[in-house]
N, C-alpha and C positions, 0 to 999 in steps of 0.2 A: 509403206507408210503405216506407221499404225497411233492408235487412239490418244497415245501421248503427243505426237507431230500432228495431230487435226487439232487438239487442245491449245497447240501452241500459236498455232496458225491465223486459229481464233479470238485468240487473249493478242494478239500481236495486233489483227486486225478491227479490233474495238479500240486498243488503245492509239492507232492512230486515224479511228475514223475512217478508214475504209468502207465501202459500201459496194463495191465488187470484186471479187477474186477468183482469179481462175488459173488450173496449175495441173498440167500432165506428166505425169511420171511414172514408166515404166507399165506403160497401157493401161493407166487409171487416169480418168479424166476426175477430177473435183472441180467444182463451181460454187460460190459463197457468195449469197447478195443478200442485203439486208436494207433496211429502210435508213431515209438520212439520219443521222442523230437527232433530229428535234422527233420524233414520228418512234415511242420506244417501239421495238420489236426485236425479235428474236432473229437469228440469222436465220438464212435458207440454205438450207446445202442439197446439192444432188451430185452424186455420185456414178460414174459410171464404169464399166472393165467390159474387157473383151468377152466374148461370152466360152470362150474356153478358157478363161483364167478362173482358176477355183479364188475363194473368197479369202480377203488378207486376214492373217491374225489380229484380231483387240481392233479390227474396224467398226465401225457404226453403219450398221443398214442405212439409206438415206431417206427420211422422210417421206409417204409416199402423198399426203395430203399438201405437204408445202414444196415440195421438189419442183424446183425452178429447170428448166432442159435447158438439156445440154449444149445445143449451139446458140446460134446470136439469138438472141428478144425480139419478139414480133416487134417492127416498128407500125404498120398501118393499122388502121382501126377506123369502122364505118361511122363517117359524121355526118349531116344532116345534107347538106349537099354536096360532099364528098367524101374522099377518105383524109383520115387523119394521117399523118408521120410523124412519129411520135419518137425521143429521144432514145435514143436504145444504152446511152451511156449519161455520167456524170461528168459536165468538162465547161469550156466554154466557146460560142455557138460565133460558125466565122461566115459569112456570107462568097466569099472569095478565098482563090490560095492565099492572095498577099495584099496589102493595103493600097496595092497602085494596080490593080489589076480589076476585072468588070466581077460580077457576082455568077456563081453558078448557073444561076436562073432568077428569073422573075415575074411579078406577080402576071400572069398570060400566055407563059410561055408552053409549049408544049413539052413534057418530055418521056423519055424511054426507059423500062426498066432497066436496069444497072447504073443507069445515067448518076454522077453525084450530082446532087442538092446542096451542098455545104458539107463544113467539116468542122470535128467539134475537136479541140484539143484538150487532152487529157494524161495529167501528168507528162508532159513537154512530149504527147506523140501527138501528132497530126491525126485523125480518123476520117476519111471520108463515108458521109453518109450517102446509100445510093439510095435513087427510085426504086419500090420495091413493085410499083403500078405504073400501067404508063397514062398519059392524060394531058388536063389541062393544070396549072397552077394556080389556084385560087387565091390562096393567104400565104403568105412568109410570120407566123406570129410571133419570132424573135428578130430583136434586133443584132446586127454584128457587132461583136463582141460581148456581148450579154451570157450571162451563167446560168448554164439547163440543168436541171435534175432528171434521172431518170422517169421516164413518160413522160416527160412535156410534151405538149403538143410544137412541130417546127413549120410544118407546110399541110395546107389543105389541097387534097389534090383530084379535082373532077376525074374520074375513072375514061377512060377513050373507050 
């Protein structure tokens, strides 16, 4: 990949409003998140390679002040009487697999780390969101089907 294909990458994903991309090829991981369209900002990018791989010709160092890492986005985050779970993706917010079916959990319920909480879809894939703490559930603050942005807040969840 070099400086022309990050160029393009980028011009491609402004013009269609994208707000996250992520793309491995050939033991470089690239990562691009930026803020919604209404929110200007600059993209984010970080870069990664193996660390015996010498460095690609005409690439860009990856920012070391805005570099977004490299795997998924924290989802939890400490909230006043519990922890937050916070949106890790752009999509929209499903309480259940399917419309005739009970919801993942609910507001009491106890659950386990890995356990899913719901699934956001995005761009016609399914994503289930796991527990990343285990606890009690205190709030659900999206309804289902409702459309999250990255960080929402989805579930408050008393630490066990």
């Amino acid at each position: 990949m070099d400086i022309a294909d990050l160029k393009e990458i980028l011009r491609i994903l402004e013009e269609q409003d994208i707000t996250e991309f992520e793309l491995e090829q050939d033991g470089v991981k690239l990562r691009v998140c930026r803020a919604s369209s209404s929110a200007p900002a600059r993209p984010l990018v970080s870069a990664a390679a193996p660390a015996d791989a010498a460095p690609l010709a005409g690439t860009l160092p990856a920012p070391q002040a805005a570099a977004a890492p490299a795997g998924p986005a924290p989802e939890a985050a400490p909230a006043a009487n519990g922890t937050l779970i916070k949106s890790p993706i752009v999509g929209t917010f499903y309480r259940s697999p399917d419309p005739n079916s009970q919801p993942f959990v609910a507001v009491g319920d106890r659950v386990k780390v890995g356990q899913v909480l719901c699934i956001i879809e995005a761009m016609k894939l399914m994503n289930e969101i796991e527990a990343e703490i285990a606890g009690e559930v205190m709030k659900i603050h999206v309804e289902s089907g409702q459309a999250v942005q990255y960080g929402d807040p989805l579930f408050t969840v008393r630490p066990a």
